[in-house]
N, CA, C and O atoms as CSV, one atom per row, in Angstrom:
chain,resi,resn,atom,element,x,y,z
A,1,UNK,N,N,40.189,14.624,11.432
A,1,UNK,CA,C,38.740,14.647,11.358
A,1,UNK,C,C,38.199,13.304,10.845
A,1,UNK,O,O,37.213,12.855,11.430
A,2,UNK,N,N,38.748,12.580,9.779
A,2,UNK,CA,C,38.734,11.135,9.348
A,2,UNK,C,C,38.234,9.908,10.375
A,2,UNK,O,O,37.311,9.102,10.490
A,3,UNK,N,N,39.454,10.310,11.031
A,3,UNK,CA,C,39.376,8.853,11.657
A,3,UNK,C,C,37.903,9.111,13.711
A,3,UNK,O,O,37.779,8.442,14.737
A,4,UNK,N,N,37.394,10.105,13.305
A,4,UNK,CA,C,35.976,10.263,13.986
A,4,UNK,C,C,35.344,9.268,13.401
A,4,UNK,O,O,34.974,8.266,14.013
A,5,UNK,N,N,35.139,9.500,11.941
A,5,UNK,CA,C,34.382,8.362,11.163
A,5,UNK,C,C,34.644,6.901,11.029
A,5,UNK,O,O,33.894,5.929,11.118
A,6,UNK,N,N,36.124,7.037,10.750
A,6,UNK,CA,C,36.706,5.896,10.170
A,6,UNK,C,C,37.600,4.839,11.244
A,6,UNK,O,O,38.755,4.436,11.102
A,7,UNK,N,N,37.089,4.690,11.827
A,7,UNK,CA,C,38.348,3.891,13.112
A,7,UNK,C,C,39.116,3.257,12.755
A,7,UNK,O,O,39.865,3.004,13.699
A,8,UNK,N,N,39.573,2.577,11.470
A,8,UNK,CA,C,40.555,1.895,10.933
A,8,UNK,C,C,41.489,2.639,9.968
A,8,UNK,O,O,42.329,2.031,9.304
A,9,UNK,N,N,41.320,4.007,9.903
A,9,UNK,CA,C,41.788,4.561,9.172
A,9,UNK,C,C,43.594,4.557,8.861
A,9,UNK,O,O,44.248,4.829,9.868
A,10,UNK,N,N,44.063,4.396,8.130
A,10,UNK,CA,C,45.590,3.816,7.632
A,10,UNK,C,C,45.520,5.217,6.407
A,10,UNK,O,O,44.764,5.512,5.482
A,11,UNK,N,N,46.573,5.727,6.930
A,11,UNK,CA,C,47.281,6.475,5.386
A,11,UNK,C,C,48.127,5.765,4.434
A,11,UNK,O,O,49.068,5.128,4.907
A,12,UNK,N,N,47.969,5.767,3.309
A,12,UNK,CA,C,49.148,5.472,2.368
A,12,UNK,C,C,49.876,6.505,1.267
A,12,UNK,O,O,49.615,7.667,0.956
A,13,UNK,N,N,50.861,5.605,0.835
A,13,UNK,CA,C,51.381,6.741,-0.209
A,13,UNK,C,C,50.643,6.640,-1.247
A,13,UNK,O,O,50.030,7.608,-1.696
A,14,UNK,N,N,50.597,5.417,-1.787
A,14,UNK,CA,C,49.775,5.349,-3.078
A,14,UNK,C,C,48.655,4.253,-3.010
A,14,UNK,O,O,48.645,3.184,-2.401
A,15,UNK,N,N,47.828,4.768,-3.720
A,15,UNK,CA,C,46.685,3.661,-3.980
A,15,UNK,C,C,47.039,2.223,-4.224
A,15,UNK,O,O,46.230,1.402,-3.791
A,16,UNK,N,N,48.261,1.709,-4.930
A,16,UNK,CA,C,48.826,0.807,-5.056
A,16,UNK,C,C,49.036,-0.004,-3.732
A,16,UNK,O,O,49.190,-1.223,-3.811
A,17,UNK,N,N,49.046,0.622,-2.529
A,17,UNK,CA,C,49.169,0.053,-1.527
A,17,UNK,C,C,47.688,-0.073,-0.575
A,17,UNK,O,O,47.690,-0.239,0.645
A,18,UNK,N,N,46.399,0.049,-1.464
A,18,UNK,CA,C,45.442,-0.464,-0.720
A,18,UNK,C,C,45.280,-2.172,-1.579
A,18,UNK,O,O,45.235,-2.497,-2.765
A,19,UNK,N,N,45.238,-2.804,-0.522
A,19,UNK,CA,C,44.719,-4.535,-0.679
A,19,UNK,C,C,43.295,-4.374,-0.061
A,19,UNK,O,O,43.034,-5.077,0.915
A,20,UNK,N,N,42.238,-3.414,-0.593
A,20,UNK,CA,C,40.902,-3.698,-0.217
A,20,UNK,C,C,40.315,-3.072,-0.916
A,20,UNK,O,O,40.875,-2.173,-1.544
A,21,UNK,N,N,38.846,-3.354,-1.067
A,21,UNK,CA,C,37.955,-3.276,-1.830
A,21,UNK,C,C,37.438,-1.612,-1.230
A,21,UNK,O,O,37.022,-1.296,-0.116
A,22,UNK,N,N,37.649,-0.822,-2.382
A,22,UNK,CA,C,37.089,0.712,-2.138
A,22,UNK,C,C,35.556,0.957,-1.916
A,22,UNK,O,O,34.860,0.607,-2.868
A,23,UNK,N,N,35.193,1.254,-1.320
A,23,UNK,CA,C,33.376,1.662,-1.526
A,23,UNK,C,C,33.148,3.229,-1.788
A,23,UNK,O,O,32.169,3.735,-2.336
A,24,UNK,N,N,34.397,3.949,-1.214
A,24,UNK,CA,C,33.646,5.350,-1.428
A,24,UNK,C,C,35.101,6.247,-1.169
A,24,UNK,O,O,36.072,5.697,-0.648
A,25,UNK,N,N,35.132,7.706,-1.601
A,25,UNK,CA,C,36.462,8.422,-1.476
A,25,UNK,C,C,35.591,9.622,-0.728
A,25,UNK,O,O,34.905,10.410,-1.379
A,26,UNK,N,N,35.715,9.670,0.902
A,26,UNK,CA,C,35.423,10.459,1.411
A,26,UNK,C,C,36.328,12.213,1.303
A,26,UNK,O,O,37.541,12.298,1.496
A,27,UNK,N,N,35.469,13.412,0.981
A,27,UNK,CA,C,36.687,14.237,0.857
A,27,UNK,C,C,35.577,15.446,1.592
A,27,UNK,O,O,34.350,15.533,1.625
A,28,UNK,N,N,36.622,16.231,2.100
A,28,UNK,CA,C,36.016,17.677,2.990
A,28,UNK,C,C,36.417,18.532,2.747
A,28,UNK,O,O,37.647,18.563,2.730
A,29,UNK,N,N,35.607,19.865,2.378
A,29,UNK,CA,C,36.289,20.868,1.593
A,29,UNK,C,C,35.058,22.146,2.885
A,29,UNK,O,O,34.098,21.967,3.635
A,30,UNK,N,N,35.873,23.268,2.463
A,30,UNK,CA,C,35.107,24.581,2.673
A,30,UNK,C,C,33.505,24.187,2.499
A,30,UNK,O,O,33.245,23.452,1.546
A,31,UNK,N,N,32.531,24.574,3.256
A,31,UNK,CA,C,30.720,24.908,3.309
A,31,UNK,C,C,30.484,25.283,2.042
A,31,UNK,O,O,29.689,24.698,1.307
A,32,UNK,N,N,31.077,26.154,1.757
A,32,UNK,CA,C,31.123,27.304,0.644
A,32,UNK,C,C,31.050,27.328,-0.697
A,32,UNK,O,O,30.526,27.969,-1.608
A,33,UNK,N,N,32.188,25.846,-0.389
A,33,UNK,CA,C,32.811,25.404,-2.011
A,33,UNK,C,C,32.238,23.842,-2.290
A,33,UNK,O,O,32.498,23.169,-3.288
A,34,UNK,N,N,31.432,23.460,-1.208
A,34,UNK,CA,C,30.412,22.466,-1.722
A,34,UNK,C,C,30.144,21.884,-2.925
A,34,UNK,O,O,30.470,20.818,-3.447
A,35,UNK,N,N,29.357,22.990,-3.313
A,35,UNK,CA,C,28.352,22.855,-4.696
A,35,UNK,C,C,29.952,22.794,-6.094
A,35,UNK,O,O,30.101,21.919,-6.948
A,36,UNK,N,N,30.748,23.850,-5.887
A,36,UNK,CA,C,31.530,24.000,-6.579
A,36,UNK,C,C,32.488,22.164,-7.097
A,36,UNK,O,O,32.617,21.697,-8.229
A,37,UNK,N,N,32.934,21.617,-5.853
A,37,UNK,CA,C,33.423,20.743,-5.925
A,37,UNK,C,C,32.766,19.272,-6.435
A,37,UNK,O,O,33.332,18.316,-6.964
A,38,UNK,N,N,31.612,19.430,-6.136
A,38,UNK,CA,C,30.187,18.310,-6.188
A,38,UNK,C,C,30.511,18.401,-7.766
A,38,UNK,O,O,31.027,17.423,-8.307
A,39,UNK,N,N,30.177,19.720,-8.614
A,39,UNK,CA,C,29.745,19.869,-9.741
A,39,UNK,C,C,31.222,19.220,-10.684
A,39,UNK,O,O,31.145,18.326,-11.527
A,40,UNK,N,N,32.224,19.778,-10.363
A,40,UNK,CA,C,33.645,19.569,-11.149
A,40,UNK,C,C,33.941,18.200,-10.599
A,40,UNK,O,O,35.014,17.829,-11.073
A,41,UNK,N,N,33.591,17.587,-10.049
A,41,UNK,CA,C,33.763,15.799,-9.789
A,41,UNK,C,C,32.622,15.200,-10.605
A,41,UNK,O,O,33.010,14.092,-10.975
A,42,UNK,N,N,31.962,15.327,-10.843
A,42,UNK,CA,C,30.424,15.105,-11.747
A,42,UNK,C,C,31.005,14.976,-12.577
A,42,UNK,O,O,31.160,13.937,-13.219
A,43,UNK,N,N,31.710,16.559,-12.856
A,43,UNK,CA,C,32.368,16.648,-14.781
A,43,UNK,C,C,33.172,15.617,-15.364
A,43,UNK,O,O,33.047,15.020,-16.433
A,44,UNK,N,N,34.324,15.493,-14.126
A,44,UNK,CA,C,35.258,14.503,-14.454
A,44,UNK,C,C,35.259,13.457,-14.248
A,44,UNK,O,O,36.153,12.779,-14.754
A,45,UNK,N,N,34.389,12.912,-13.518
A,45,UNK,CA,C,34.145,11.345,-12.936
A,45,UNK,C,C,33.027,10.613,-13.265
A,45,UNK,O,O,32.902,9.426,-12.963
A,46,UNK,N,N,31.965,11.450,-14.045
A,46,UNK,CA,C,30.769,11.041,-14.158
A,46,UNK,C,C,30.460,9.588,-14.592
A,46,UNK,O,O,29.485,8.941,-14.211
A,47,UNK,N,N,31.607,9.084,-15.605
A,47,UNK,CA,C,31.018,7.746,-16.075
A,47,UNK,C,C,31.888,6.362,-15.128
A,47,UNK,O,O,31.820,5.142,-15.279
A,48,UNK,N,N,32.690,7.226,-14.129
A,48,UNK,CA,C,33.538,6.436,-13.240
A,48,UNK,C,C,32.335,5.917,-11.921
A,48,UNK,O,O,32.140,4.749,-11.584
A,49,UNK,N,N,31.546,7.335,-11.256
A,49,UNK,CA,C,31.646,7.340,-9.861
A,49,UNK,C,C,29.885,8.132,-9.852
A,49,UNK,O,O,29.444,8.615,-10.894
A,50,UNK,N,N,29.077,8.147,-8.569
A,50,UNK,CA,C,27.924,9.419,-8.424
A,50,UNK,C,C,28.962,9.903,-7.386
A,50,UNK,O,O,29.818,9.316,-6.724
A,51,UNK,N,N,28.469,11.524,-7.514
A,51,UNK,CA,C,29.287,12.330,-6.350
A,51,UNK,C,C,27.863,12.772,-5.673
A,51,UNK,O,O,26.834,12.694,-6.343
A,52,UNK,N,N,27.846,13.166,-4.533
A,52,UNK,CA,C,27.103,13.434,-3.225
A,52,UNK,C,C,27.858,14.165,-2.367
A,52,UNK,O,O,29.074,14.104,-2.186
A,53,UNK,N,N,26.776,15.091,-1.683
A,53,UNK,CA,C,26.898,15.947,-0.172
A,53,UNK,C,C,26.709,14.584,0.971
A,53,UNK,O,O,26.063,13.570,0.711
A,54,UNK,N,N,27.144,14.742,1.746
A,54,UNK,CA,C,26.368,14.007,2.929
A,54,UNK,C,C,26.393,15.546,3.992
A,54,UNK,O,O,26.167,15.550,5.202
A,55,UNK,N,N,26.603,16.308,3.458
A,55,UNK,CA,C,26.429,18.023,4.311
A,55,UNK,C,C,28.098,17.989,4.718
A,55,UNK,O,O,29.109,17.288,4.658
A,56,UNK,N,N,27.644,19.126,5.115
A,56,UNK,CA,C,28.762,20.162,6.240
A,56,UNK,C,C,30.112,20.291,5.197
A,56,UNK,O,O,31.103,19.900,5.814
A,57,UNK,N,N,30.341,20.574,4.277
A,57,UNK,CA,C,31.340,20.567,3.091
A,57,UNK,C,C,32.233,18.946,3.143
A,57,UNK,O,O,33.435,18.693,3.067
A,58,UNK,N,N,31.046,18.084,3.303
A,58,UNK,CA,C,31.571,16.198,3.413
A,58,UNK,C,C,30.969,16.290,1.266
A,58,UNK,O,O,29.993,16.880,0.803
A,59,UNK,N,N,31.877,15.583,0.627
A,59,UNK,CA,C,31.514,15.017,-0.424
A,59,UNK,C,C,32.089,13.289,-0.512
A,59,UNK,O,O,33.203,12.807,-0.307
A,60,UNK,N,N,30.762,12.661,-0.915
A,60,UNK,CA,C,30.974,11.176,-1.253
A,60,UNK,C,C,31.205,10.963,-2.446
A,60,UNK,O,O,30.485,11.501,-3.286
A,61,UNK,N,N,32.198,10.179,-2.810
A,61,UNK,CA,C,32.291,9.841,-4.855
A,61,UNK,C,C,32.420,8.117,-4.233
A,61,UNK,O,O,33.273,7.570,-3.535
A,62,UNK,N,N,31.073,7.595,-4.899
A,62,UNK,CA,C,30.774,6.306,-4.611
A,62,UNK,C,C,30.983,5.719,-6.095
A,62,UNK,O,O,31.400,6.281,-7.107
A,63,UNK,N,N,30.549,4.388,-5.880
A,63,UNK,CA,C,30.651,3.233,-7.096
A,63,UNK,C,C,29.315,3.446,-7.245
A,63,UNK,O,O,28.503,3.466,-6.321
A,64,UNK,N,N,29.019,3.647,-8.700
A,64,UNK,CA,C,27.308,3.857,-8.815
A,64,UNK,C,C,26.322,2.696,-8.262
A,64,UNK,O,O,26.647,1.523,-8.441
A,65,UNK,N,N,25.447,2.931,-7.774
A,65,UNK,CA,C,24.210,2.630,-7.436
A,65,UNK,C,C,24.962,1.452,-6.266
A,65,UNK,O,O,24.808,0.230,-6.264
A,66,UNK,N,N,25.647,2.138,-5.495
A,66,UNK,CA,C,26.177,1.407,-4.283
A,66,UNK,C,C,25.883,2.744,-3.218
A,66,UNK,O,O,26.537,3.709,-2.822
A,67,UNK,N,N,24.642,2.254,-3.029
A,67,UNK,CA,C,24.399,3.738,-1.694
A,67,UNK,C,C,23.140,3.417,-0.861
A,67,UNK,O,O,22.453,2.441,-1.162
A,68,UNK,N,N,22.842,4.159,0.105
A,68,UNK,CA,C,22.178,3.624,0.888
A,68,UNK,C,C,20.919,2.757,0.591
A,68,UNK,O,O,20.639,1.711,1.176
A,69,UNK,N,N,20.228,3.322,-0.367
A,69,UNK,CA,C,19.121,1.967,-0.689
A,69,UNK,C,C,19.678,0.963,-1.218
A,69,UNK,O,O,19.319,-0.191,-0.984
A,70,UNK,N,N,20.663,1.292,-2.028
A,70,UNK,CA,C,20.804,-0.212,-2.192
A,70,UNK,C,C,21.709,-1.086,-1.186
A,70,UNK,O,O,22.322,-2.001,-1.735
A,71,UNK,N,N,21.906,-0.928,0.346
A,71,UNK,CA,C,22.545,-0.868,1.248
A,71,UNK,C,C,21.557,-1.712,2.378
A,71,UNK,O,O,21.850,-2.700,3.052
A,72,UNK,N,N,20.166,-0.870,2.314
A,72,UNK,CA,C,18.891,-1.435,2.786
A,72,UNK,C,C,18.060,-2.783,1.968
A,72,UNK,O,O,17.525,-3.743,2.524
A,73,UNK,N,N,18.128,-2.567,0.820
A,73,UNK,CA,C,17.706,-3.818,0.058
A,73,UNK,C,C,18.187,-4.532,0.626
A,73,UNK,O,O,17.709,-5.373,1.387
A,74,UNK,N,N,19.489,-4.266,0.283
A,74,UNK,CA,C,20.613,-6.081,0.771
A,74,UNK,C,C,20.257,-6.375,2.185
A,74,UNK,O,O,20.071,-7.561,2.455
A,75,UNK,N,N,20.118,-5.394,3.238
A,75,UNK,CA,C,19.524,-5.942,4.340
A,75,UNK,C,C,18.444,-6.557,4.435
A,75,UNK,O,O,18.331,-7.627,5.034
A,76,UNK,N,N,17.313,-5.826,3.728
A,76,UNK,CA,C,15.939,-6.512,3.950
A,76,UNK,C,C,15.735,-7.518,3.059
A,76,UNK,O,O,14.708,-8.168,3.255
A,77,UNK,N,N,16.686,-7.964,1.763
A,77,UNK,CA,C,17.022,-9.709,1.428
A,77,UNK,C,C,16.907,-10.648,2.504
A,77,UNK,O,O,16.058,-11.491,2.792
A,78,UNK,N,N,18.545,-10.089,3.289
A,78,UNK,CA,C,18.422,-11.160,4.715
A,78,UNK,C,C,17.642,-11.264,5.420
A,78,UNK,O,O,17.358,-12.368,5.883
A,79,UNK,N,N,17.094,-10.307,5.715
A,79,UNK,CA,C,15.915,-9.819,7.004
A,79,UNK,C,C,14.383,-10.431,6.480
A,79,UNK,O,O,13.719,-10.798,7.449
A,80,UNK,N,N,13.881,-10.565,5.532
A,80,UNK,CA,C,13.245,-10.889,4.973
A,80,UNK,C,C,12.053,-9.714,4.579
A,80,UNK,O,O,10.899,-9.957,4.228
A,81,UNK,N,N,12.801,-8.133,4.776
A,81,UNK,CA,C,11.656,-7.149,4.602
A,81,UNK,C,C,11.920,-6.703,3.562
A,81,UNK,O,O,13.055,-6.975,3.170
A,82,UNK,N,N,10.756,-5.547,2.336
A,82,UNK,CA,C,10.845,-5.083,1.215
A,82,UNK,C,C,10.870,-3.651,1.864
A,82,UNK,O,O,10.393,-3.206,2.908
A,83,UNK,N,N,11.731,-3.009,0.676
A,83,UNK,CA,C,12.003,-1.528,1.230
A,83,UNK,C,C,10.690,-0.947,1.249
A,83,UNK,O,O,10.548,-0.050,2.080
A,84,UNK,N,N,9.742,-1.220,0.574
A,84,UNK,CA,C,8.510,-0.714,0.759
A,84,UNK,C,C,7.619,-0.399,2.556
A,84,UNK,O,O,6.947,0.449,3.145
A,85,UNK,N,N,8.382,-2.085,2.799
A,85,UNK,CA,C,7.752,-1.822,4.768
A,85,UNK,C,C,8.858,-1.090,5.436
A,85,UNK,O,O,8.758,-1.079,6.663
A,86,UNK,N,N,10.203,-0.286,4.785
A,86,UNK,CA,C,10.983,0.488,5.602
A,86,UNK,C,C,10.947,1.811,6.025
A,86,UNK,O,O,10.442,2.648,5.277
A,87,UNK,N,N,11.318,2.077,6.910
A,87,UNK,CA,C,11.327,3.985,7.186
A,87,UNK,C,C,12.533,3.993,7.477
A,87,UNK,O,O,13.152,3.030,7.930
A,88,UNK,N,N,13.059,5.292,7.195
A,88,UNK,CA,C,14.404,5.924,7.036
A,88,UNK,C,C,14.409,7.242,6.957
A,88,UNK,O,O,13.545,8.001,6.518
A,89,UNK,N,N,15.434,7.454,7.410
A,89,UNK,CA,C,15.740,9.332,8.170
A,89,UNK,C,C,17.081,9.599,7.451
A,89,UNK,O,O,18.090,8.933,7.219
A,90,UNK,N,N,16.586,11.091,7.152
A,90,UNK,CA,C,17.981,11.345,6.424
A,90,UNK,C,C,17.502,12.604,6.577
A,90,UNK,O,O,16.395,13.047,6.881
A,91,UNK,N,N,19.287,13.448,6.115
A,91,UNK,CA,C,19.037,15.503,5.596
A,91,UNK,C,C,19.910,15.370,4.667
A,91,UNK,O,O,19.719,16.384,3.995
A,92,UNK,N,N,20.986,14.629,4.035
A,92,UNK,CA,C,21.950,14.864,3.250
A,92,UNK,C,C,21.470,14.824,1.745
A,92,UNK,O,O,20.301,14.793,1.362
A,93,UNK,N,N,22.702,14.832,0.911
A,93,UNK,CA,C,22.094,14.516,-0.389
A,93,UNK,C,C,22.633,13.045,-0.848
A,93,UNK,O,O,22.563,12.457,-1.928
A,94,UNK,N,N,23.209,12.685,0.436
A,94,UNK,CA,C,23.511,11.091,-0.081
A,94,UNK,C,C,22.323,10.481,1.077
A,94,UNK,O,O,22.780,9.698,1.909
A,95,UNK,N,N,21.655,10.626,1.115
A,95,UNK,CA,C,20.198,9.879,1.468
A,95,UNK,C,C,19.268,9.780,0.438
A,95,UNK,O,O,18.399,8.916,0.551
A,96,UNK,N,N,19.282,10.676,-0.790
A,96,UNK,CA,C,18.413,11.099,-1.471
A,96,UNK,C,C,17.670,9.396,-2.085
A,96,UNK,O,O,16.486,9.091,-2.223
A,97,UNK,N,N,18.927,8.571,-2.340
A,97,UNK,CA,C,18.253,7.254,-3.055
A,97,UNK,C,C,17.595,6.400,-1.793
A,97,UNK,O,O,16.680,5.591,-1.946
A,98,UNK,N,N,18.182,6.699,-0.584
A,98,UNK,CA,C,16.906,5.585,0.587
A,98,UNK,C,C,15.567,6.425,0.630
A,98,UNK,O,O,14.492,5.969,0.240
A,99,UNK,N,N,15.732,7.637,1.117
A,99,UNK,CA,C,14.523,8.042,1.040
A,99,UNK,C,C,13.477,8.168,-0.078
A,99,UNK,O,O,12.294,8.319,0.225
A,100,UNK,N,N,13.849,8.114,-1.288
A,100,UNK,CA,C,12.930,7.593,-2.229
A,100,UNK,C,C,12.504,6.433,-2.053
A,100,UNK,O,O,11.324,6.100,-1.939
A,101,UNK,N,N,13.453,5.752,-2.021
A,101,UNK,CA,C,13.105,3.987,-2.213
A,101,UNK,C,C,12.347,3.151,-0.511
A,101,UNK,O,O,11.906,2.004,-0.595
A,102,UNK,N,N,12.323,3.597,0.307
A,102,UNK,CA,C,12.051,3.232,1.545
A,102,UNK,C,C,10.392,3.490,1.071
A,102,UNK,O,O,10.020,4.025,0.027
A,103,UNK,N,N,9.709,3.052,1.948
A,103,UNK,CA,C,7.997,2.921,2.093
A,103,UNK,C,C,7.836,4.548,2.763
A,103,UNK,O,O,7.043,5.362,2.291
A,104,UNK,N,N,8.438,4.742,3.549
A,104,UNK,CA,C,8.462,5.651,4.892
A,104,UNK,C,C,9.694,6.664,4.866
A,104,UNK,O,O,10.539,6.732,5.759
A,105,UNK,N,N,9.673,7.354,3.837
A,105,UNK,CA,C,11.535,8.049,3.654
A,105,UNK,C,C,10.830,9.632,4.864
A,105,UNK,O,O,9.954,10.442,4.559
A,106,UNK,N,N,11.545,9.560,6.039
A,106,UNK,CA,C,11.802,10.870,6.994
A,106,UNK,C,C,13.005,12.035,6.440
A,106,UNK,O,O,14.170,11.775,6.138
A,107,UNK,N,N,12.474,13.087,6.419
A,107,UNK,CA,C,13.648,13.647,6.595
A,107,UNK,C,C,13.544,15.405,7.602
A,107,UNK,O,O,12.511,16.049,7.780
A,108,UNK,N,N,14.768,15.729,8.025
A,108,UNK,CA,C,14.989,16.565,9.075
A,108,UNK,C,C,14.400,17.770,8.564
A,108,UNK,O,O,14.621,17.800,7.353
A,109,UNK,N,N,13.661,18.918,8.988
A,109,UNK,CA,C,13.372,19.731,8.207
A,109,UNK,C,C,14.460,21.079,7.820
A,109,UNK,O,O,14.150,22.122,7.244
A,110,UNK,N,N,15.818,20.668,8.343
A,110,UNK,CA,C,16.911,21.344,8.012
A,110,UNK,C,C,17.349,20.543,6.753
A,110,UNK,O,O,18.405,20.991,6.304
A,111,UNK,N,N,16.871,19.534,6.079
A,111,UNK,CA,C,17.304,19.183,5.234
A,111,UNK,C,C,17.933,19.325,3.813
A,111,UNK,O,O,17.240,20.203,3.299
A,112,UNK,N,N,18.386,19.138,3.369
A,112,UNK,CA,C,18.467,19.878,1.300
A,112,UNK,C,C,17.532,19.402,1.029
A,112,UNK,O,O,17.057,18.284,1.230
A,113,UNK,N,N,17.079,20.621,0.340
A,113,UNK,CA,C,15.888,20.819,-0.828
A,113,UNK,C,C,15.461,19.611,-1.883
A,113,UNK,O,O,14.326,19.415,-2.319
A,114,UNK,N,N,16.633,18.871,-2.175
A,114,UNK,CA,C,16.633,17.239,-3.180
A,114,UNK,C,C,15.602,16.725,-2.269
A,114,UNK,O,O,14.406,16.662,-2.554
A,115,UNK,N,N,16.070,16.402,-1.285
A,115,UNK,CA,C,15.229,15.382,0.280
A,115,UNK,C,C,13.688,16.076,0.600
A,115,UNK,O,O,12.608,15.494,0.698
A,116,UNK,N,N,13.942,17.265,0.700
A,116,UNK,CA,C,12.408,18.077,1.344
A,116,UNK,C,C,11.376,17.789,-0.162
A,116,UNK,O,O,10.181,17.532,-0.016
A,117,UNK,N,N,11.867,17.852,-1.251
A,117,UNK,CA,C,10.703,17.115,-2.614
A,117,UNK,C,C,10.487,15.984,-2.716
A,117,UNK,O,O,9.571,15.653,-3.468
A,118,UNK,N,N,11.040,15.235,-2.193
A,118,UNK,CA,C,10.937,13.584,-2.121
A,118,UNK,C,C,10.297,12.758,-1.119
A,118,UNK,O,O,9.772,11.657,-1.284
A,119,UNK,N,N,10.409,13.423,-0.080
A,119,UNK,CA,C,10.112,13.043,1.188
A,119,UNK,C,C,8.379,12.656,1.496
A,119,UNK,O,O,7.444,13.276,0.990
A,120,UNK,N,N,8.247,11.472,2.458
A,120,UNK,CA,C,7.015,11.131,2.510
A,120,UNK,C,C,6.399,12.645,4.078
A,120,UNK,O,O,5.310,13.184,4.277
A,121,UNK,N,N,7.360,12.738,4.587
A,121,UNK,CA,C,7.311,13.333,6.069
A,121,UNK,C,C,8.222,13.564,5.993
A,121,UNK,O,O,9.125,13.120,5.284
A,122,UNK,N,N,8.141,15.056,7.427
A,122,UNK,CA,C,9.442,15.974,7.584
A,122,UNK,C,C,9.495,15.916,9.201
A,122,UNK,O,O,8.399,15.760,9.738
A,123,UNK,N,N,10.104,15.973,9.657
A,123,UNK,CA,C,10.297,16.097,10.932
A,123,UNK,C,C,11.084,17.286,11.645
A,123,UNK,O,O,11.369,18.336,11.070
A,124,UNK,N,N,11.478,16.917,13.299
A,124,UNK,CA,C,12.500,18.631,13.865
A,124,UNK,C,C,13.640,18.161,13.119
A,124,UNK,O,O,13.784,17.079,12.549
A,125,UNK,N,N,14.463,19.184,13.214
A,125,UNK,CA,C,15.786,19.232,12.952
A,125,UNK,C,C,16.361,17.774,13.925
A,125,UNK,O,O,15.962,16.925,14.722
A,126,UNK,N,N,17.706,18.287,13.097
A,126,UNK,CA,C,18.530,17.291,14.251
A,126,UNK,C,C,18.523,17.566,15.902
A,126,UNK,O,O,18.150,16.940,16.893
A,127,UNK,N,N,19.071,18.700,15.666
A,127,UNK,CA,C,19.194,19.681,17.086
A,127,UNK,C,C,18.036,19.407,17.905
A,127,UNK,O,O,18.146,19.381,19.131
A,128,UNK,N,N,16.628,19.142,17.160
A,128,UNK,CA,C,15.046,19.356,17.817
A,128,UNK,C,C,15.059,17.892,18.218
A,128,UNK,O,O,14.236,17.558,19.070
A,129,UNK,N,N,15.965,16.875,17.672
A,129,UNK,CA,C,16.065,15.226,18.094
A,129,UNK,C,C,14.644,14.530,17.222
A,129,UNK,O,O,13.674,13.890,17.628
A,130,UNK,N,N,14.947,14.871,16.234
A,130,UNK,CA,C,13.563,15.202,14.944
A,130,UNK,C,C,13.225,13.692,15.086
A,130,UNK,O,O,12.101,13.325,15.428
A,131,UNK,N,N,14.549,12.565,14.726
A,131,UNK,CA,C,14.130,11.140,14.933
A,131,UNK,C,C,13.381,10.875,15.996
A,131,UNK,O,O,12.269,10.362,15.867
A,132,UNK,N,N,13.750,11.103,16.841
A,132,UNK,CA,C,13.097,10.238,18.090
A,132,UNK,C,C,11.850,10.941,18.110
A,132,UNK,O,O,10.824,10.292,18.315
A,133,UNK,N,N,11.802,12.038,17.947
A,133,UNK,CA,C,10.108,12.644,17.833
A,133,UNK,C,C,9.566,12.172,17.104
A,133,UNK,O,O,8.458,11.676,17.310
A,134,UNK,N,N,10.379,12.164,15.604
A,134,UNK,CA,C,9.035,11.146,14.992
A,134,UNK,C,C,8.581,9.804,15.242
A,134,UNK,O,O,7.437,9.365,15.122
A,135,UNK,N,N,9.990,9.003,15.734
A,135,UNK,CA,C,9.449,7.111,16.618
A,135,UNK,C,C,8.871,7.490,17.723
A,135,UNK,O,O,8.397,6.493,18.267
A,136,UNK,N,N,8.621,8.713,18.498
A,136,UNK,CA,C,7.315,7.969,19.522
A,136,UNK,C,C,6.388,8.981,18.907
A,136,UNK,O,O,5.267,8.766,19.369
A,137,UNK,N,N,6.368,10.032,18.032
A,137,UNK,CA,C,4.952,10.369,17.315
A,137,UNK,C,C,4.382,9.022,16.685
A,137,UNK,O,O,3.572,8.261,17.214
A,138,UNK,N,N,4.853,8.924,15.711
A,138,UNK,CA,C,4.324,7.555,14.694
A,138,UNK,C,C,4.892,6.037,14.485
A,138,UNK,O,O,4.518,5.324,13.553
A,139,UNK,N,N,6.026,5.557,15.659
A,139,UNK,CA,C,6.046,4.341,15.299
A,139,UNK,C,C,5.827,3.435,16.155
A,139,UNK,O,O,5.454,2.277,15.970
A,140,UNK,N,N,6.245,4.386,17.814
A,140,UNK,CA,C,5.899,3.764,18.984
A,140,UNK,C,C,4.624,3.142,19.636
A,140,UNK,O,O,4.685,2.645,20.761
């Protein structure tokens, strides 16, 4: 299921044998056991790592405040835009920091509840192709 995401994906035995810089420990568990796993990585990792849903029983344990806004900043450094002139689409709970921080934070209206309180606008679901409805409702 990994390497859908990951196209370079390499197993090892031990961590000792990565020569690269980590950004995130992708892990997939049961729908079910979500919340369960989110919460007991919190417990134990809290002053290490933030843990996050990105949905579907996907949990992210990132390097703090290495996540999507601050992902977009660094772009709109180069680019020369402030997250303030950005819009951004998300449903997960690892969107939760772009869609705050963006000018324009979208999110799917299947979204988590974190995202649907934050959100400037809601749009269709994924399934409804919610993005593209909202770029030729309001950006086209």
């Amino acid at each position: 299921m990994s390497s859908h995401y990951y196209h370079r994906l390499e197993k090892v035995k031990s961590f000792s044998d990565i020569h690269d810089k980590i950004l995130k420990f992708a892990i997939e568990c049961p729908v079910e056991k979500t919340d369960y796993f989110i919460q007991l990585f919190k417990d134990k990792l809290n002053q290490y790592s933030d843990v996050t849903s990105s949905g579907h029983g996907d949990i992210d344990i990132i390097q703090p405040g290495i996540h999507k806004a601050n992902g977009l900043k660094e772009l709109g450094d180069i680019l020369d835009i402030k997250l303030s002139e950005m819009c951004a689409f998300g449903d997960g709970g690892n969107d939760l920091e772009m869609i705050r921080e963006v000018g324009d934070g979208v999110v799917m209206k299947n979204a988590v509840p974190a995202l649907l309180e934050v959100a400037n606008h809601v749009t269709d679901t994924n399934d409804e192709e919610g993005v593209l409805n909202y770029i030729e409702k309001n950006i086209l």
